[in-house]
N, C-alpha and C positions, 0 to 999 in steps of 0.2 A: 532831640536828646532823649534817650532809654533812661528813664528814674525811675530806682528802684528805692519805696520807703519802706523803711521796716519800724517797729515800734509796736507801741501797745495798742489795740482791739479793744474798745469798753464803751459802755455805756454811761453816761454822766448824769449824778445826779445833784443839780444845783441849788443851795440853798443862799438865800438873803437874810444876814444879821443887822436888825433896823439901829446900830449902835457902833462903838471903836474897840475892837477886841483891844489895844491899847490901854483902856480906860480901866481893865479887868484883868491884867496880866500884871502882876506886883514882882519886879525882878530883884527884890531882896528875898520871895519866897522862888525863886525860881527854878530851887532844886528839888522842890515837891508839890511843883504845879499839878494842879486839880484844879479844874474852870469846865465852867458846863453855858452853851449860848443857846438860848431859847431861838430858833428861826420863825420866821414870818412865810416864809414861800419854800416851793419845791419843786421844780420841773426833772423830770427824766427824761434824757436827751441822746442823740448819738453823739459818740465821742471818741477819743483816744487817739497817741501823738500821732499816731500813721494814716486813720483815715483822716483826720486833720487836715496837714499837710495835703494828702493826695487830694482831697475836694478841690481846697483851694488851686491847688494847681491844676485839677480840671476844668477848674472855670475860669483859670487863665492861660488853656489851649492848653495846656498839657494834659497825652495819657497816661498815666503813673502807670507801675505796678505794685501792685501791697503785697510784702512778703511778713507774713506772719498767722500768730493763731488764736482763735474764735471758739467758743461755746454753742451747743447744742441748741441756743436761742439765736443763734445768728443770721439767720435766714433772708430773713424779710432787711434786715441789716444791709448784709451781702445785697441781693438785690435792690438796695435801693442805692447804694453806691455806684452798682455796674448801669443803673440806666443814667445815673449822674456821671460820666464820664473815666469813672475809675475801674483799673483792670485788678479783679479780685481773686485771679486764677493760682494766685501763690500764696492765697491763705489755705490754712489746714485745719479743719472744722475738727475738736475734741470731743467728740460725743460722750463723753460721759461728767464733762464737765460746762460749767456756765462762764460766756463771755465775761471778763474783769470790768469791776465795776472802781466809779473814780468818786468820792463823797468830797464835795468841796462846797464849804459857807465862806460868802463873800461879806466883809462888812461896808460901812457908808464913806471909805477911801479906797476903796476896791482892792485892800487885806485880803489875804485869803489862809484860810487853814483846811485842810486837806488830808484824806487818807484814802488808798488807794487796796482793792479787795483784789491778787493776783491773777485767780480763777485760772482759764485758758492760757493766760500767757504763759504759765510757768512751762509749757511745753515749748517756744519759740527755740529752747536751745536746741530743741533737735532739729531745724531747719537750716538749710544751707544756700550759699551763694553758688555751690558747684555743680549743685541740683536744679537752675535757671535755664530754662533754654535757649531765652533772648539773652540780648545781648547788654550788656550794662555799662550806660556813659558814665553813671552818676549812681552813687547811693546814699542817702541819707541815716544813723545810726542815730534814730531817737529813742526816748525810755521804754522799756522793756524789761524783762527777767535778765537780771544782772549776768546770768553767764552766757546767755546768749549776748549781750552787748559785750565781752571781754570775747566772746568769740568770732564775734562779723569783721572785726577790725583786722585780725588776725587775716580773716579769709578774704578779706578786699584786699590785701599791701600781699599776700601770696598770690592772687587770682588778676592783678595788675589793675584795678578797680577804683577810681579816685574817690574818695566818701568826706561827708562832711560831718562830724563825732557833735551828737548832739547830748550829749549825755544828763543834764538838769535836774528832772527828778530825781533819777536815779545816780546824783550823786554821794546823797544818804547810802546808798547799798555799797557802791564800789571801792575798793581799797587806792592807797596814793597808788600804789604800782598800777592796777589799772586802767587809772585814768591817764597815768604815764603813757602806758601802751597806745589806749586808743587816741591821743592826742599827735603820739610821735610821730609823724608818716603821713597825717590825714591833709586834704584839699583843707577843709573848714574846720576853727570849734566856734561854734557857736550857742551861749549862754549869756543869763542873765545880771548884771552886777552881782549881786549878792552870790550868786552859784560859781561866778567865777572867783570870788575870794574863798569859796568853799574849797574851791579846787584848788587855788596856790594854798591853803591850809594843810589839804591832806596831802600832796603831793612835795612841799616846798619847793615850788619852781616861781621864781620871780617874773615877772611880766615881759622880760626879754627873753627868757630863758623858756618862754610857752610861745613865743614868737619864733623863735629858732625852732621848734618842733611841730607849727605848722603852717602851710602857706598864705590863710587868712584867717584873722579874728575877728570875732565879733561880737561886741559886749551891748546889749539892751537894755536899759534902762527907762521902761514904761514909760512917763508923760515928759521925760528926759529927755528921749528920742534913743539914740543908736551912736556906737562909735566902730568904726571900720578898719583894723591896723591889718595891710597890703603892702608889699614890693616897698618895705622902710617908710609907708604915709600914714598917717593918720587920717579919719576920713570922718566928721561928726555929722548924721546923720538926722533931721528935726523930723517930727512928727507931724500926722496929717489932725489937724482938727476934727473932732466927730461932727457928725449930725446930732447926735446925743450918744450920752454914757448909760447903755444897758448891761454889762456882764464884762469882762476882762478876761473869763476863761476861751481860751483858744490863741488868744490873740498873739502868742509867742510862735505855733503854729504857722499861723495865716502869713506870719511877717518871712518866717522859713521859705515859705512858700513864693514867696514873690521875690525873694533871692535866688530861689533856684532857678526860675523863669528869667530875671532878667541876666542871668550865666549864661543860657540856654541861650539867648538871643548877643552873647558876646560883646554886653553893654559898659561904659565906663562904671566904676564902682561907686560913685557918687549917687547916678542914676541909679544902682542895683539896688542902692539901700533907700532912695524915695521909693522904688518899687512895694519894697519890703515893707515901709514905716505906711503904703495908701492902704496893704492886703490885710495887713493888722488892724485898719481902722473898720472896715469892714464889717467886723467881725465883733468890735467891740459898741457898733453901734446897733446890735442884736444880741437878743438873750440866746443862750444853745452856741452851740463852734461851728455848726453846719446851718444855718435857718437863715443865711445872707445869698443874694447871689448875684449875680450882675454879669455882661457880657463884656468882652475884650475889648469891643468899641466903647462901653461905658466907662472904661475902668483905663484908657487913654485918654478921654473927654474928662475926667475927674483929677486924672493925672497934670493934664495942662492947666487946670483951671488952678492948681495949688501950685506948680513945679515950672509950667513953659512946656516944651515940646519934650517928648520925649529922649529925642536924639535932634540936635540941630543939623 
């Protein structure tokens, strides 16, 4: 299978808040919040939804391709993606700007508050699916500069493209129409509880009525696990236990990832989404989105040891 990700290019920079941002958020002043968290740590990491995803799915036999756009600091980036599996020939390097940077402090429930610096990506709108040379089974529409995400959708359902509308961060930006659009027509949406109440908010579409606009959903809810609504099923997905809990960011990513992989191999949807819930763990049992790795045999051996066989 030909996957094309598109999404955001950045750099991450991780902080740890040793407390409950809860404990400091007073919601009778909530209409003029002003809160300041002292952090304890700080990694600068590679990141962003696209090379994300593409990692992971290179280290689960798949070659992506990344269609999006980079900073003048990108270099050693780019290269280190293409010796890890991923084909970077469909970024477009900004030279006068700086790859996007993602600021995200994590608290001691794995909270997260977050602000994201656009940089390079603002240029992604001018990139296209019609300008691809290969051929595209599959594309993924993760966050990114909001008119470029109202425009891919457009050019997949013209270009005959099946895509799975990942829209999450970037539901703050998009208007209900939209999200309407990129929803209606798509293979997948795929978001997280909370994002997806976001999304019947601004859109008012009731929970059948975003079922009827696309052929699978899939609603995540971190140590919840996953639920799967397919061909009229419900499908509740559990969670792989960590080794330990180091960092959370990525991990919605990774679990993307091992959806697409087990489509790719034309698996029952039960199986697709333990796929999804081992790639996320991965991921969440190291600090940084990229700093896990494992091989295909390990990651079947880890699969049986929580799940059974893969396929009986």
């Amino acid at each position: 299978m030909n996957v094309v990700v598109t999404g955001s290019i950045a750099y991450d920079y991780l902080m740890t808040f040793p407390g409950y941002f809860k404990e400091h958020i007073l919601p009778e002043q909530i209409a003029k919040l002003s809160v300041s968290f002292l952090v304890d740590s700080m990694r600068k990491q590679r990141g962003g939804c696209a090379p994300n995803i593409a990692y992971n799915l290179a280290l689960l036999g798949v070659r992506p391709l990344v269609m999006g756009t980079a900073g003048q600091d990108f270099a050693d980036y780019g290269a280190w993606l293409n010796e890890h599996g991923v084909d970077t020939s469909a970024v477009v390097v900004v030279p006068d700007e700086f790859t996007s940077s993602f600021f995200v402090s994590t608290d001691c429930e794995n909270n997260q508050i977050a602000s994201f610096y656009i940089g390079a990506m603002a240029h992604a709108r001018d990139l296209s699916f019609a300008n691809l040379k290969a051929r595209v089974d599959l594309a993924i529409i993760s966050p990114n500069d909001p008119e470029a995400m109202c425009k891919y959708p457009r050019e997949c359902k013209a270009l005959g493209i099946p895509y799975i509308y990942d829209p999450s961060q970037q539901i703050i930006r998009l208007s209900g129409d939209d999200l309407r659009e990129g929803i209606d027509g798509s293979k997948m949406l795929i978001v997280n509880d909370y994002e997806f109440e976001m999304i019947r908010n601004k859109t008012g579409l009731s929970e059948e009525q975003v079922l009827c606009c696309t052929a699978t959903l899939i609603v995540t809810r971190g140590g919840q696990g996953s639920t799967i609504w397919t061909d009229g099923k419900r499908i509740d997905i559990p969670t792989v236990k960590p080794l330990r809990e180091a960092d959370p960011t990525g991990v919605g990513d990774a679990y993307r990832a091992g959806i697409i992989k087990g489509m790719s191999l034309g698996l029952p949807w039960d199986v697709i989404g333990r796929m999804g819930s081992l790639a996320a763990t991965y991921v969440l049992e190291q600090p940084g989105t990229q700093n896990h790795s494992y091989t295909w045999e390990e990651f079947l051996a880890r699969y049986r040891e929580n799940f059974g066989l893969l396929v009986e």
